[in-house]
C-alpha positions as CSV (number, residue, x, y, z in Angstrom):
1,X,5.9,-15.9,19.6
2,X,4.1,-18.3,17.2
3,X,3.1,-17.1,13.8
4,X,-0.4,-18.3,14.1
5,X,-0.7,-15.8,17.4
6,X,-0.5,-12.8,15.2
7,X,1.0,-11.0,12.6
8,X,0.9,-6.7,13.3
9,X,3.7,-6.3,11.1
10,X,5.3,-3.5,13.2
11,X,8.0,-1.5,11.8
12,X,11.0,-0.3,14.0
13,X,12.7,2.3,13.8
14,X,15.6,2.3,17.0
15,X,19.5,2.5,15.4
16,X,20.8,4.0,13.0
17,X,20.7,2.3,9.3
18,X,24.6,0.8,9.2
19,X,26.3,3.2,6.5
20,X,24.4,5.6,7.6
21,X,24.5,9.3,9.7
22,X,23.6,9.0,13.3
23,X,20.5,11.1,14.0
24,X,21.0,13.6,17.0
25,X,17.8,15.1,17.0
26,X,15.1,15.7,14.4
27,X,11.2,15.0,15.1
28,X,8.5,13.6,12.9
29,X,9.7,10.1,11.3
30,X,10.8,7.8,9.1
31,X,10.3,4.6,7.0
32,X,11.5,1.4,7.7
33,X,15.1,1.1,8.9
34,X,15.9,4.9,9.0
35,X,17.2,6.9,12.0
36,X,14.2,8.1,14.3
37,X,15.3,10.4,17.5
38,X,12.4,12.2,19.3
39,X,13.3,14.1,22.0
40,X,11.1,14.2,25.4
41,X,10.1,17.6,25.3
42,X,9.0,16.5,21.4
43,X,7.2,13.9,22.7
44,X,6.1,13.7,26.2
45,X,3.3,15.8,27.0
46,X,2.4,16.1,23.3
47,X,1.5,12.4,23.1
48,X,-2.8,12.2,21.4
49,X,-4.6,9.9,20.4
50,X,-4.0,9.6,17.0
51,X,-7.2,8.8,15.7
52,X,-6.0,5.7,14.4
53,X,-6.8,2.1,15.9
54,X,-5.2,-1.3,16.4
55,X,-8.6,-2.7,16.9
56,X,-8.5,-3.9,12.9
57,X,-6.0,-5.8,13.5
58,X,-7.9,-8.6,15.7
59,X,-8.1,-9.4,11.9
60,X,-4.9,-10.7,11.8
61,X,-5.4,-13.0,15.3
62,X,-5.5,-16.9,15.7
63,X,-9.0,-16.1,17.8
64,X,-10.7,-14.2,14.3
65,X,-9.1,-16.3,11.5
66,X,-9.8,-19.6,13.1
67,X,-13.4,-18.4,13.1
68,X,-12.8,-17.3,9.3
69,X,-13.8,-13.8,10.4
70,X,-12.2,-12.4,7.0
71,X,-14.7,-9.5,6.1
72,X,-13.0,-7.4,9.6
73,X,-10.7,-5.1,7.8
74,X,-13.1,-4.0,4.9
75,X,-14.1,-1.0,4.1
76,X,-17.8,-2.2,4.3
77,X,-17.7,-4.0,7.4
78,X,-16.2,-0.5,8.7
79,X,-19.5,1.1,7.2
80,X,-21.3,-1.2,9.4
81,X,-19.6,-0.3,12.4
82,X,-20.7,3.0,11.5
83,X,-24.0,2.7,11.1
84,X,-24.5,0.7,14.0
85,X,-22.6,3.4,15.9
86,X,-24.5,6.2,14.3
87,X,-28.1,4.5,15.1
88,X,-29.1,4.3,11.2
89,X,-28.3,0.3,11.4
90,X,-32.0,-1.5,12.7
91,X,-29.4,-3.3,14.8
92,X,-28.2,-0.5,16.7
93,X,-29.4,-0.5,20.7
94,X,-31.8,1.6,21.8
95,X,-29.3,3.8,23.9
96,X,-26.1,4.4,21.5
97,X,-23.2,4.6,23.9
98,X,-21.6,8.3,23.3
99,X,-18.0,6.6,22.8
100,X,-19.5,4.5,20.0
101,X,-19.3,7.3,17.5
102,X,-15.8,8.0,17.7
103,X,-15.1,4.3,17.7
104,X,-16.5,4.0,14.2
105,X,-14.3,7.2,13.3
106,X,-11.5,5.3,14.5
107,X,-12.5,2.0,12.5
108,X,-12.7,4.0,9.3
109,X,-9.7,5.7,9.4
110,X,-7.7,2.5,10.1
111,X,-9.0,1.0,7.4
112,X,-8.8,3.6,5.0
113,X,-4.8,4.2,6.2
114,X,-4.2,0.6,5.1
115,X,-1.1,0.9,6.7
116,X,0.5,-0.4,10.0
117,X,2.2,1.3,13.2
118,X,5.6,1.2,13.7
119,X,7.5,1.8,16.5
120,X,10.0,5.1,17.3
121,X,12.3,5.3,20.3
122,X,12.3,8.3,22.3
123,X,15.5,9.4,23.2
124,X,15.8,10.2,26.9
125,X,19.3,10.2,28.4
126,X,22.6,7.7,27.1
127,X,22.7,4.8,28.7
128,X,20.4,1.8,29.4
129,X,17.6,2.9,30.5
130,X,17.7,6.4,28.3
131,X,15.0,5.3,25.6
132,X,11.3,5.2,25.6
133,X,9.3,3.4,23.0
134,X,6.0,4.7,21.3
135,X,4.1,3.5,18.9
136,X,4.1,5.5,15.9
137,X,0.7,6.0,13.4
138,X,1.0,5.6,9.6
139,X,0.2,9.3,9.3
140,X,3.6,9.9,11.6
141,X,1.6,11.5,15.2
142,X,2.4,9.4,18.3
143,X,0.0,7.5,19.6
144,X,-1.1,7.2,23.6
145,X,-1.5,4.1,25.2
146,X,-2.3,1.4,24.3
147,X,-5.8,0.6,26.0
148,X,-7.0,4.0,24.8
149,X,-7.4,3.4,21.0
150,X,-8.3,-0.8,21.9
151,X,-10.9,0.2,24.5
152,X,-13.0,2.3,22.5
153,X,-12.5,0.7,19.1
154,X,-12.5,-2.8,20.5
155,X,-15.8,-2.5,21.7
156,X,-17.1,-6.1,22.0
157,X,-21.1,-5.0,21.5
158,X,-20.2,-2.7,18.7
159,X,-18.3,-4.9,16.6
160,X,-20.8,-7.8,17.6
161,X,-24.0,-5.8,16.3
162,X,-21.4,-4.3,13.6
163,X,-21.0,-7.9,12.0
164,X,-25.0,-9.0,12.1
165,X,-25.4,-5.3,9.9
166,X,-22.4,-6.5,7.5
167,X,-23.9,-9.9,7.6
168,X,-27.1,-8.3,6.3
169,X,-25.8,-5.6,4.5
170,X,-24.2,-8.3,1.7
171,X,-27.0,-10.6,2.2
172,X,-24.9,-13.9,3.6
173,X,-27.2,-14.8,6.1
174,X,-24.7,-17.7,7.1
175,X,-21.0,-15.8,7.2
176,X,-20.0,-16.3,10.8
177,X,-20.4,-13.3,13.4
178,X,-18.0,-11.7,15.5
179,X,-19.0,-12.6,18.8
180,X,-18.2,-10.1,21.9
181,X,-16.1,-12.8,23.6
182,X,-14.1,-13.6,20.5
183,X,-13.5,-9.3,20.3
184,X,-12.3,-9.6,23.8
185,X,-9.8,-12.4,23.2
186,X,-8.4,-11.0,20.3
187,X,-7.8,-7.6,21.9
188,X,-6.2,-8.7,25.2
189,X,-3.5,-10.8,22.7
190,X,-2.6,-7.6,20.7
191,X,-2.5,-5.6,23.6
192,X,-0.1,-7.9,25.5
193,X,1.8,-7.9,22.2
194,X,2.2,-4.9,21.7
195,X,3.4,-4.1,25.1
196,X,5.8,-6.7,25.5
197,X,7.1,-5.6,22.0
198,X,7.6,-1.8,23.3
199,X,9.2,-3.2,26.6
200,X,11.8,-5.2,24.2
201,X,12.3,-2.3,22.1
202,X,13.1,-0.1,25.1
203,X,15.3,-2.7,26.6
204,X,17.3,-3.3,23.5
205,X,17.8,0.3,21.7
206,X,21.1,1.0,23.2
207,X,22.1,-2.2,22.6
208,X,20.9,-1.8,18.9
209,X,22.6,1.5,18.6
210,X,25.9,0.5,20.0
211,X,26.0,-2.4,17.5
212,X,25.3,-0.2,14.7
213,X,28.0,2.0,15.7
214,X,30.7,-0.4,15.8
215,X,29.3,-1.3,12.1
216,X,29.6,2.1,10.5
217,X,32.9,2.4,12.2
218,X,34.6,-0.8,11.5
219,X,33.2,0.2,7.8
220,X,34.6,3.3,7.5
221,X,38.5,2.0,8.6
222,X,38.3,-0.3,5.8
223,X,36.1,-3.3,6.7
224,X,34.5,-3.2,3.6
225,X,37.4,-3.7,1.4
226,X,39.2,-6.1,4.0
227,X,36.8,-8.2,5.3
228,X,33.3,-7.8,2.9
229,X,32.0,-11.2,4.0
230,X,32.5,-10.5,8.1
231,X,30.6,-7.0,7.4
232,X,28.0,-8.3,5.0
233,X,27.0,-11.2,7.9
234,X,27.1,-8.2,10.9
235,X,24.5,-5.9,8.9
236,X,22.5,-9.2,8.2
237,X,22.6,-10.1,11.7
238,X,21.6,-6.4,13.0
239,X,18.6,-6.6,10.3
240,X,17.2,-9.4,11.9
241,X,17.6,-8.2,15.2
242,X,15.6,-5.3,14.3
243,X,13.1,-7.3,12.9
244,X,13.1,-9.6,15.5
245,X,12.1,-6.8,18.0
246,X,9.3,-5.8,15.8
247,X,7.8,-8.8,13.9
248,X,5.8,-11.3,15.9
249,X,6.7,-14.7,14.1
250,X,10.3,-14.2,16.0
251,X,10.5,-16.0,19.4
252,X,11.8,-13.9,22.1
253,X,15.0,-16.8,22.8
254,X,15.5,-16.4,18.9
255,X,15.8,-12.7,18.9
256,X,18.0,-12.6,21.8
257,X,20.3,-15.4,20.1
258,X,20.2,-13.1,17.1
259,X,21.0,-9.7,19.5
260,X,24.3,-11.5,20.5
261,X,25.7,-12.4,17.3
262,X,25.3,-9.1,15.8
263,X,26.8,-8.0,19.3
264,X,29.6,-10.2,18.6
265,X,30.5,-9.5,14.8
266,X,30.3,-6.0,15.6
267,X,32.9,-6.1,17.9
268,X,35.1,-9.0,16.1
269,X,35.3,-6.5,13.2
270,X,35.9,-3.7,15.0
271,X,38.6,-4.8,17.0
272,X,40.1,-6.2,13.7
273,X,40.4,-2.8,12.3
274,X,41.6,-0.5,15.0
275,X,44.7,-3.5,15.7
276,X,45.2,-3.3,11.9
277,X,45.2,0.7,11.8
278,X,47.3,0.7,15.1
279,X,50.2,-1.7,13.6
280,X,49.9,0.1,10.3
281,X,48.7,-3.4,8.5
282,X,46.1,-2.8,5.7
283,X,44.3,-5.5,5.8
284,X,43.9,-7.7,8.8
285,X,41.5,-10.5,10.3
286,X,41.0,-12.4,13.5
């Protein structure tokens, strides 16, 4: 997907760091690149709305920063959706919608986080198939889906009426407004994002975690010491292949092209080692 579409700057969490412990179980989360395993009794039922919302992140879409929309993730322009929400802004309707209040509570809270979602992969069974992705807020509590937290924070009328208040607010009469169909356009992208980015996370964790497997265990029979360039290129390979699931400047041919070289070098070293430790050879390559 093209840089210009948007830039959520997910962080993934789906195999285990190469070098690293498998996880088997566990709850809560991680940072970037650690083991993450949530299982479905964890997870399932116990899935909220997190009081967080991707809505700020229309920010970061070609339909907002074309219109050079830059004031959307400030903590003023978040006071204005407030106030508008809250009936104190002379631009508030006459009839405040109830969901407009927690909205703005939304708003605020996403832009004081300052951070970003990331994705975890609930474990579900082995297999392909066995793994379900969620998003993930900065404060660690699973978030629902994904129309819940856009829907009431992506309110096209709120944030509209919400700009003419910041607009007034800082007295810039002429700083373009966020207009409702401009709101609409930017949510739809991120939602489509976002759930074709969870769909390739589900699809690929077993993948990723079989790859990541044949690392740590090519590593620990000696690849390191016997073939440090081979192992240094695999773990670069599986990096990207993370990132490519996560990040959306990385085309979804590109990631797959990615997914099957780590794939390969994966297997190349591991099959290196086990004929080398099965002939009794130190140090052997293909």
């Amino acid at each position: 997907m093209n840089k210009s579409w948007i830039t959520l700057g997910l962080v993934v969490v789906l195999a285990v760091p190469v070098g690293g412990v498998l996880a088997s179980g566990g709850s809560g989360y991680a940072g970037p690149g650690d083991a993450v395993s949530f299982s479905s009794t964890e997870i399932g039922p116990a899935i909220r709305p997190a009081e967080f919302s991707l809505c700020p992140s229309i920010a970061e879409t070609a339909q907002v920063r074309d219109k050079e929309i830059d004031y959307v993730r400030t903590r003023e322009f978040a006071e204005a959706v407030s106030a508008v929400a809250n009936g104190t802004s002379r631009f508030a309707p006459t009839t405040i919608p109830a969901e407009w209040k927690v909205a703005a509570a939304d708003w605020k809270t996403s832009v004081a986080a300052g951070g970003k979602p990331r994705i975890a992969v609930v474990s579900e069974g082995s297999g392909p198939g066995g793994h379900r992705a969620v998003l993930v807020s900065p404060a660690g509590i699973p978030m629902g889906p994904i129309g819940l937290g856009m829907d009431r924070s992506c309110d096209p009328q709120l944030l509209f009426r919400a700009s003419i208040e910041y607009r007034a607010r800082i007295g810039q009469e002429d700083l373009p407004l966020l207009y409702p169909h401009v709101v609409r356009q930017a949510a739809s992208g991120i939602g489509k994002t976002v759930t074709a980015k969870l769909d390739m996370a589900e699809r690929n964790a077993k993948r990723l975690e079989d790859t990541a497997l044949r690392i740590l265990q090519a590593e620990q029979m000696g690849a390191g010491e016997c073939q440090p360039q081979e192992l240094a290129r695999a773990k670069a390979e599986l990096a990207v292949a993370r990132n490519g699931i996560t990040e959306f400047d990385f085309a979804p041919g590109v990631t797959e092209a990615v997914l099957a070289r780590a794939d390969d070098l994966s297997g190349n070293l591991l099959t290196a080692r086990r004929y080398a430790a099965s002939h009794g050879i130190r140090c052997v390559s293909e």
